[in-house]
Backbone bond lengths (Angstrom), bond angles and torsions (degrees), N, CA, C in turn:
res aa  C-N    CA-C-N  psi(-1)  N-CA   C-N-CA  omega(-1)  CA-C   N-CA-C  phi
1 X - - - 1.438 - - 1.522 109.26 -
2 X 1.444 108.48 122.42 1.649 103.77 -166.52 1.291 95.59 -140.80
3 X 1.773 104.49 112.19 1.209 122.85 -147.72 1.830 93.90 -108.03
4 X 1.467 122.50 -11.86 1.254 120.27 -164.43 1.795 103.98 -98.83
5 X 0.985 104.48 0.10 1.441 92.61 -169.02 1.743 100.13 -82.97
6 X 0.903 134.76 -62.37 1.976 126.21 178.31 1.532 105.40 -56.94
7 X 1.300 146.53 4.80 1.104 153.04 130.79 1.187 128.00 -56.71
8 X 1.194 114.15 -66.19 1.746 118.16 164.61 1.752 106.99 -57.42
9 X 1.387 134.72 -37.24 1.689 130.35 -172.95 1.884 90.43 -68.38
10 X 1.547 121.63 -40.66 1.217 110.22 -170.70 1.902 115.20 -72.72
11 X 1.248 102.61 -23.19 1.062 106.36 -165.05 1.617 100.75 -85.68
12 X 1.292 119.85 -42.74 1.375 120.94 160.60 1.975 114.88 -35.01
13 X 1.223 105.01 -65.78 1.271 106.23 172.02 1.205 122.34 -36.45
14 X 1.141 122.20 -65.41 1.484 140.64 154.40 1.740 112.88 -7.93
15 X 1.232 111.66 -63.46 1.193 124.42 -145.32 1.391 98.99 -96.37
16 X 1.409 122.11 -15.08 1.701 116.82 -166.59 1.949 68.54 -117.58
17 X 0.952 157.11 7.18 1.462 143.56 147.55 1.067 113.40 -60.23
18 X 1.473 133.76 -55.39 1.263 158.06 164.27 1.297 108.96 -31.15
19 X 1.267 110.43 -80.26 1.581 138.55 -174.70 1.726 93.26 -54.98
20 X 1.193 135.95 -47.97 1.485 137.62 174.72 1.474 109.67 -48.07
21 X 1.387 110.06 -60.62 1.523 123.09 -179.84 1.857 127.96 -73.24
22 X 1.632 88.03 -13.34 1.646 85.75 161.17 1.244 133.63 -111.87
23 X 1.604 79.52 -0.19 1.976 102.05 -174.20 2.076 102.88 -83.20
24 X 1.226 104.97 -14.85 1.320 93.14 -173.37 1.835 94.54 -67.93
25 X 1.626 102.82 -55.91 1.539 105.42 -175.83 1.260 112.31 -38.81
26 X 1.354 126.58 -45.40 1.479 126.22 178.10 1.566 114.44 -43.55
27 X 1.479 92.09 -58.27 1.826 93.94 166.21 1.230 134.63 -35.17
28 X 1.700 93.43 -67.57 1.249 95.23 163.90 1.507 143.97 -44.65
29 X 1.472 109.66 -35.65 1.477 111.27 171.52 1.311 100.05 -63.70
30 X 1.175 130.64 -56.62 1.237 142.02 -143.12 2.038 102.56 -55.24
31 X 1.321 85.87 -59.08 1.879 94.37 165.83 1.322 121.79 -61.64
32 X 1.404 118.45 -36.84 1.934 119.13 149.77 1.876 91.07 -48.86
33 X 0.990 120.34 -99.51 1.267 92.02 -146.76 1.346 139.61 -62.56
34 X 1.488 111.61 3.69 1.296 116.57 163.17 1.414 132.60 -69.25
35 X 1.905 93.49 -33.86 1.654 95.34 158.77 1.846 124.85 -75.13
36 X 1.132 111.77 -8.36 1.202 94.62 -166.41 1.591 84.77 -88.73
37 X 1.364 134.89 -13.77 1.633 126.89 -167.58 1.450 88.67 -71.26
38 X 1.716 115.87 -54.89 1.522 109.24 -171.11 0.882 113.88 -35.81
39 X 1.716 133.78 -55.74 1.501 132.20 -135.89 1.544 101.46 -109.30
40 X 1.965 125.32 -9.66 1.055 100.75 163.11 2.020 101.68 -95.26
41 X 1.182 124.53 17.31 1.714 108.16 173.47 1.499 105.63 -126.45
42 X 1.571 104.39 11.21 1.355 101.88 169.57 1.556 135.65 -30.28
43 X 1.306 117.09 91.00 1.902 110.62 178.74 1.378 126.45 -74.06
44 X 1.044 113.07 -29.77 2.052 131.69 167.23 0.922 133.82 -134.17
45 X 1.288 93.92 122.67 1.379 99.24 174.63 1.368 150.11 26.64
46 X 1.505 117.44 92.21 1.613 112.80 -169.25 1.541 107.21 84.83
47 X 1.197 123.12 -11.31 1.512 117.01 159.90 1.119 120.19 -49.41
48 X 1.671 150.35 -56.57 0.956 154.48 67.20 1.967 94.46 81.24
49 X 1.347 89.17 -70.39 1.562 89.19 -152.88 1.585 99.63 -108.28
50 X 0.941 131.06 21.68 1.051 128.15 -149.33 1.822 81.20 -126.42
51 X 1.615 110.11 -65.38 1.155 125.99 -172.66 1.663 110.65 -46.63
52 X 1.633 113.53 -42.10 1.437 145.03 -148.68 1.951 76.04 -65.33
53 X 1.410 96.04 -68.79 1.764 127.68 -156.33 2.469 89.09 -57.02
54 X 1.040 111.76 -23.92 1.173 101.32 172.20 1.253 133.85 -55.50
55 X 1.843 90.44 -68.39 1.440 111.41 177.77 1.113 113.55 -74.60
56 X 1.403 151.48 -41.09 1.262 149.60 137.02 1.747 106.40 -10.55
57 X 0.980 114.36 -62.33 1.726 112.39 -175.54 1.731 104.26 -73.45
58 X 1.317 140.47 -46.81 0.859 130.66 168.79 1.648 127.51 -45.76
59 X 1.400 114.89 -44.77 1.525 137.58 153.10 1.323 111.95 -20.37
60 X 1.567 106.32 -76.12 1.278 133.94 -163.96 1.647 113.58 -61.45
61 X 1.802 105.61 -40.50 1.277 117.34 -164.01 1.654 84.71 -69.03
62 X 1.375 120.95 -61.85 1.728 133.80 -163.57 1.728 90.38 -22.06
63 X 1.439 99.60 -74.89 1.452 127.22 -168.37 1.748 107.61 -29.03
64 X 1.027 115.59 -57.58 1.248 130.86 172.22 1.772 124.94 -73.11
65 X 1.181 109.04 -30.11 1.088 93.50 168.68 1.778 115.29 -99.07
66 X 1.431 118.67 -2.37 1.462 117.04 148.70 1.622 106.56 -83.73
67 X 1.115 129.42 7.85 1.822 103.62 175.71 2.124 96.94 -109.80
68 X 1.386 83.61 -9.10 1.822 92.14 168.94 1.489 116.80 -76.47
69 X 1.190 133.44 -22.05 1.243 142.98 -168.62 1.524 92.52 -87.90
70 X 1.741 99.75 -79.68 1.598 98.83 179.06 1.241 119.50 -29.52
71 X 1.388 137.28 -65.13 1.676 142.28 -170.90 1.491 89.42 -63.43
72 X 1.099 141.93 -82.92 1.424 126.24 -128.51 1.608 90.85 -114.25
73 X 1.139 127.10 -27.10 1.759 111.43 -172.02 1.692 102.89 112.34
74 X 1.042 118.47 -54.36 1.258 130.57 -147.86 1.542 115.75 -75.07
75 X 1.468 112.61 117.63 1.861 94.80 -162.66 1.816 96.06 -117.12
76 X 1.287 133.57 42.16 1.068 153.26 -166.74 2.098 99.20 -83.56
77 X 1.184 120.29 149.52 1.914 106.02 179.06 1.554 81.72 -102.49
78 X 1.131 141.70 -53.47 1.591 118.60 -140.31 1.722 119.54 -67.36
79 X 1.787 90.63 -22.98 1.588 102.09 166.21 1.097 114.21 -87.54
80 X 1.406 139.89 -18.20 1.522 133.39 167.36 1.707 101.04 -55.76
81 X 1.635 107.46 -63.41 1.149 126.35 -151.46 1.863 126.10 -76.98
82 X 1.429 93.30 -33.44 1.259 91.90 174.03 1.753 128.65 -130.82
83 X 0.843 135.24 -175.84 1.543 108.91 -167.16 1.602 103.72 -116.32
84 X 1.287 110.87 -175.76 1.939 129.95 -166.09 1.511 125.56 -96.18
85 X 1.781 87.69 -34.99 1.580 98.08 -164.38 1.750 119.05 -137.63
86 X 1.277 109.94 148.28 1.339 99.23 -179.69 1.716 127.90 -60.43
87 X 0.779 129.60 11.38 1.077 135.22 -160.45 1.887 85.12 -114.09
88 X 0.831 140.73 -72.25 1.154 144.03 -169.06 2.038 108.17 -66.12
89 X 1.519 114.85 -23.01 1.080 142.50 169.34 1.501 97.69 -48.42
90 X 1.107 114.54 -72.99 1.743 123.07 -160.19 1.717 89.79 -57.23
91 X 1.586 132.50 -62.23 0.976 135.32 177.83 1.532 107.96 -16.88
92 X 1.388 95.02 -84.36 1.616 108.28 165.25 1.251 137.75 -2.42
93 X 1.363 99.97 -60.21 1.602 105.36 -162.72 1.489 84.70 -110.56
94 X 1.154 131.76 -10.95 1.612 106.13 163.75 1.658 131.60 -76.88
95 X 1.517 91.16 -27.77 1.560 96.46 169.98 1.292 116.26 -86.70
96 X 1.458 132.08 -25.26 1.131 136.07 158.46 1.732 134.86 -52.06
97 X 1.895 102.36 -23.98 1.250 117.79 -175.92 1.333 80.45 -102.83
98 X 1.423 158.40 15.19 1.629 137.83 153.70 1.161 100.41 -91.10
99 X 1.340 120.89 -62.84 1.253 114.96 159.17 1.275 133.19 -20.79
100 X 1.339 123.71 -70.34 1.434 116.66 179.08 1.550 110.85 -75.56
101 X 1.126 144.37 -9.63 1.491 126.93 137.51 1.728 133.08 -64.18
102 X 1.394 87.90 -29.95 1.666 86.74 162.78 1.716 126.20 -51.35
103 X 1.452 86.08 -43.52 1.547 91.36 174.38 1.653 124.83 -83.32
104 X 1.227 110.02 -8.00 1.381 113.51 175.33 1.786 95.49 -84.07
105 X 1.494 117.87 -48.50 1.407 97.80 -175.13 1.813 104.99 -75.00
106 X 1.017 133.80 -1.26 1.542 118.90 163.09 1.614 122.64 -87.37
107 X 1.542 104.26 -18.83 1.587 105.95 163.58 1.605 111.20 -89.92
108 X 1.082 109.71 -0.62 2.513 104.37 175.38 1.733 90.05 -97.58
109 X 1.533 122.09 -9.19 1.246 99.90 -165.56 1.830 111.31 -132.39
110 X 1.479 89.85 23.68 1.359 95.40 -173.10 1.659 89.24 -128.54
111 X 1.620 120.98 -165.12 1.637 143.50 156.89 1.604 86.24 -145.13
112 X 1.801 75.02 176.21 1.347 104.84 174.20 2.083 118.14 63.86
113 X 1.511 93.65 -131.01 1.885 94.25 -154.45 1.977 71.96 -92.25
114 X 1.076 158.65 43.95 1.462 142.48 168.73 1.844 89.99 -125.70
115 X 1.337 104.45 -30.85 1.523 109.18 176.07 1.296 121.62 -72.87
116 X 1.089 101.23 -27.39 1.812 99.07 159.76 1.280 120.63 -122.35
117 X 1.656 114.14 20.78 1.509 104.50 149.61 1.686 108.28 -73.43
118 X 1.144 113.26 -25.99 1.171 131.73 -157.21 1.622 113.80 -76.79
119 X 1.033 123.57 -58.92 1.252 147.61 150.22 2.329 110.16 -43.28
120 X 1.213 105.57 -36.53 1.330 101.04 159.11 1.648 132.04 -85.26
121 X 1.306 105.57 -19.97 1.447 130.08 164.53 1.631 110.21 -57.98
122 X 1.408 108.55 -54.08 1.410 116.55 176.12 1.579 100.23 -67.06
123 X 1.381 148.59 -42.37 1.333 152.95 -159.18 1.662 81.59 -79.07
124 X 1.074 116.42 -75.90 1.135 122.60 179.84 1.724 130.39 -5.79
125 X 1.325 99.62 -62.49 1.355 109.88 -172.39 1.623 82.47 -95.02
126 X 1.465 145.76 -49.95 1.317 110.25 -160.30 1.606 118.84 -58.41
127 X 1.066 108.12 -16.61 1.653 122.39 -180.00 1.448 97.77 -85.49
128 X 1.003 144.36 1.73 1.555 119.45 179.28 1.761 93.68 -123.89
129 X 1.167 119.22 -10.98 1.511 130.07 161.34 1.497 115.01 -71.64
130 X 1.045 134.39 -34.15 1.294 147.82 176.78 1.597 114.56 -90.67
131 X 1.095 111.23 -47.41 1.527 100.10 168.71 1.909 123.53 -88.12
132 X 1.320 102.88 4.22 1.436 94.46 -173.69 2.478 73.93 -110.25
133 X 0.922 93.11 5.79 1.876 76.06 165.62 1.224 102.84 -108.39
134 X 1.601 122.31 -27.75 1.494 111.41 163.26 1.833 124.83 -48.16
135 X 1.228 84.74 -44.80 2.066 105.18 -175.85 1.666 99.97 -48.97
136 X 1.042 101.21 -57.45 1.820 124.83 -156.49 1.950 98.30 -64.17
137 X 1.357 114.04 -53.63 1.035 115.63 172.65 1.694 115.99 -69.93
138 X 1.409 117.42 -59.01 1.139 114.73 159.83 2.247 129.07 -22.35
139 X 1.572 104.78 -46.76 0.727 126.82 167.60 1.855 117.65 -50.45
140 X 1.538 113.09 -60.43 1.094 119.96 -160.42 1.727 106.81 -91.92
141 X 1.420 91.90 -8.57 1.981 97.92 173.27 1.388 91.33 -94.25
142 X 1.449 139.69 32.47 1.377 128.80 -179.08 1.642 126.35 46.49
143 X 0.910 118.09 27.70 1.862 115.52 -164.40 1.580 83.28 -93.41
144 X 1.117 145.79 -50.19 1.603 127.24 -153.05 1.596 97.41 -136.54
């Protein structure tokens, strides 16, 4: 009679849950400190700010996605990240479409590593425009 074995599969679970949920923070630092290396060995142009605007967002994201756990429990990205309803939808894709022109006019008017921050900024938001209209619809056809 071998009573330890569905004990040890739960406890496994357990432990790579853990390790899942602290490993994002790890990330996250990890990209803080990669931007702050950029922006203090910055060589051209907008490195500087580019690097600054990383780790700053990585920081910020940490922050938020530990004050998301605390309030609601839930350590899931597509509900952190993207939204439910149309009403918050239009929001979305309007700040997302300034956004992603912002970055098209900082990559026609820049070179170098600001030219393809710039150009990823625009990738950036078109991908988070497209999948938070996937969510929203997804949502209202009942699938999740």
């Amino acid at each position: 009679m071998d009573t330890s074995s569905p004990r040890q599969a739960w406890d496994a679970r357990e432990y790579w849950s853990w390790i899942a949920f602290w490993g994002q923070f790890v990330l996250l630092a990890l990209l803080a400190i990669i931007g702050a290396f950029v922006a203090g060995e910055g060589s051209e142009p907008g490195d500087e700010t580019a690097g600054l605007w990383l780790s700053l967002a990585a920081v910020a994201l940490a922050f938020l996605r530990l004050k998301q756990f605390f309030d609601a429990g839930r350590t899931d990205w597509p509900s952190f990240l993207f939204v439910e309803n149309i009403v918050n939808l239009i929001a979305v894709i309007v700040v997302f479409a300034v956004l992603g022109l912002a970055g098209l006019l900082i990559a026609a008017g820049s070179q170098d590593s600001l030219h393809n921050a710039g150009i990823a900024l625009f990738a950036a938001s078109g991908l988070a425009v497209f999948l938070s209209l996937k969510r929203v619809f997804d949502k209202l056809e009942g699938r999740h």
